[in-house]
C-alpha positions as CSV (number, residue, x, y, z in Angstrom):
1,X,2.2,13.6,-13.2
2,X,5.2,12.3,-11.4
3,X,5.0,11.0,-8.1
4,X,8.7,9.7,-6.9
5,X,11.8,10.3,-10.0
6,X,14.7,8.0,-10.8
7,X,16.2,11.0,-8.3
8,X,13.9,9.5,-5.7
9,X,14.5,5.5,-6.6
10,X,18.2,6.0,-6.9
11,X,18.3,8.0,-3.3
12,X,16.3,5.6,-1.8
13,X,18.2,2.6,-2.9
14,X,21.5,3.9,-1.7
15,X,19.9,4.8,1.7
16,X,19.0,1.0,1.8
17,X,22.3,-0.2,1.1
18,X,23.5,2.0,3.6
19,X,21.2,0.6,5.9
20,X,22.5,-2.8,5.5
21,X,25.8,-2.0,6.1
22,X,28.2,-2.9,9.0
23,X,28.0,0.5,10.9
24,X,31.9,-0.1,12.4
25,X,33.2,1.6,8.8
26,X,31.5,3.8,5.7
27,X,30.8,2.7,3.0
28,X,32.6,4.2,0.0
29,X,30.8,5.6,-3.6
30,X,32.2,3.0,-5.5
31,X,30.3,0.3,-3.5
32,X,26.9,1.7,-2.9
33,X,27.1,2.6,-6.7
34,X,28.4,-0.8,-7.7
35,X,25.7,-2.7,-5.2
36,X,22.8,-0.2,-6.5
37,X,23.5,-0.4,-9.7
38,X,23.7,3.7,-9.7
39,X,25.7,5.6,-12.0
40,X,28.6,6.7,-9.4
41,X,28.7,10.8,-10.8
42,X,24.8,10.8,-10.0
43,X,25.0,9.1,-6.8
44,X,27.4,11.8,-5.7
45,X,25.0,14.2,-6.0
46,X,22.1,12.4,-4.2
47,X,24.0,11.7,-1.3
48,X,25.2,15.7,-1.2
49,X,21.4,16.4,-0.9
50,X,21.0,13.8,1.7
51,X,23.6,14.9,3.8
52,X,22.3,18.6,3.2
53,X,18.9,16.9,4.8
54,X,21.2,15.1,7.8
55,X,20.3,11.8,6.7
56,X,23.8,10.7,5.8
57,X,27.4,11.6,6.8
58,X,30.2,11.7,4.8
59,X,33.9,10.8,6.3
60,X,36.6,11.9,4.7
61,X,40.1,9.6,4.1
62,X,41.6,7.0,2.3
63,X,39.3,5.0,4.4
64,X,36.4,7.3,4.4
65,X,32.8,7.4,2.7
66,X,29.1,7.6,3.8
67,X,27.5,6.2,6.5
68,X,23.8,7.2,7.9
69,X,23.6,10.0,10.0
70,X,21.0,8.1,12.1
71,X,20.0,4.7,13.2
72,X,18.1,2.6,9.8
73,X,14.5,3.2,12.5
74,X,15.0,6.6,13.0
75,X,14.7,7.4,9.0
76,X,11.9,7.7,7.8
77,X,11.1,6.8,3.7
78,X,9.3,10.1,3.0
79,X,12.1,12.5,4.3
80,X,14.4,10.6,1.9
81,X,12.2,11.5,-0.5
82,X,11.3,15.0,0.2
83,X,14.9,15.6,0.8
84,X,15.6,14.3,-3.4
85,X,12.2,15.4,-4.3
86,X,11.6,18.7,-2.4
87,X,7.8,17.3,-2.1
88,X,5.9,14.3,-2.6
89,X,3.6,15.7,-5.5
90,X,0.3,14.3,-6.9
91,X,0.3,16.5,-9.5
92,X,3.3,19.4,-10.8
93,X,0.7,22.6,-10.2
94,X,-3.0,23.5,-9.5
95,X,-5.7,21.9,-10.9
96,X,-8.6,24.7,-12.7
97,X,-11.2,23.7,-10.9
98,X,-10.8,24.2,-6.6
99,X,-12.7,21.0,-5.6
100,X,-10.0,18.8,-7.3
101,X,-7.4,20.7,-5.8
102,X,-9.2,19.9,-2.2
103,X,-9.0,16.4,-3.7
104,X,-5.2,16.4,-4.5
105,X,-4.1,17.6,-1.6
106,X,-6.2,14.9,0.7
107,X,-4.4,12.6,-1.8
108,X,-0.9,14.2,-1.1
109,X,-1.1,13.8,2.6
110,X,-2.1,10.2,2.2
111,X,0.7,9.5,-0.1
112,X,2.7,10.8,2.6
113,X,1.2,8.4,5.3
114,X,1.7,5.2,2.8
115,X,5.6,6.5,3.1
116,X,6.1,7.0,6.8
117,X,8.3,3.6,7.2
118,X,11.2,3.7,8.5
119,X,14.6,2.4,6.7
120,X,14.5,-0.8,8.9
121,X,10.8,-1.4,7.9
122,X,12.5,-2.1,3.8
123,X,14.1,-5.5,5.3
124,X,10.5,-7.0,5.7
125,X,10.6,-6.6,1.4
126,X,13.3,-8.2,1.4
127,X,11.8,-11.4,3.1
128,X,8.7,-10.8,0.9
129,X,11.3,-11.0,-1.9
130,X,13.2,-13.7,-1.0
131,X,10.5,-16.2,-0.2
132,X,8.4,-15.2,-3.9
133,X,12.2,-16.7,-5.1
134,X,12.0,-19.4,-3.3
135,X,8.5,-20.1,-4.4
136,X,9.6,-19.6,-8.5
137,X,12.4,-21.5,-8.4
């Protein structure tokens, strides 16, 4: 019963990085790869579905890269992960009897509400993050 794949983590960590980056230049494979810890041959292929979606664009150049397609607000964490996933699933098909299938769909479209942040929305993580750090040090 997965909910979100490495194909979802992945995607949505290199969005993020994205998101943090100085929006003047892209930001190349090698570095989103490198600062996500993603293997670089996979990340390719993310950021192909995510510029398929319009959530990214590539540049091409020796300076070139990916930058996002749209401001960090204006991208929301569930069409990240419907553009990797295809869906947000609770469960991979229908369930025997229709009651729970009633059931898993209510629990699919609030899945879908728990993920309608936007990029920008991660950096308040980050601060959650940093100060449980700063409190285990």
């Amino acid at each position: 019963m997965p909910l979100i794949s490495t194909k979802g983590v992945y995607g949505l960590t290199a969005m993020y990085e994205l998101s943090k980056h100085q929006k003047e230049s892209p930001m190349q494979i090698k570095e989103i790869s490198s600062n996500a810890n993603i293997p670089q041959n996979y990340l390719e292929q993310l950021l192909s579905k995510l510029r398929r979606a319009e959530l990214v664009k590539s540049i091409r150049g020796a300076k070139g890269g990916y930058v996002l397609a749209r401001e960090p607000k204006d991208i929301l964490v569930k069409d990240i992960l419907i553009a990797l996933e295809d869906d947000l699933k609770i469960i991979d098909n229908n369930a025997e009897h229709p009651v729970l299938n009633i059931f898993f769909d209510e629990a699919k479209k609030n899945m879908k509400k728990i993920f309608d942040i936007n990029l920008s929305k991660l950096d308040e993580f980050q601060e959650k993050y940093n100060e449980f750090l700063h409190y285990n040090i």
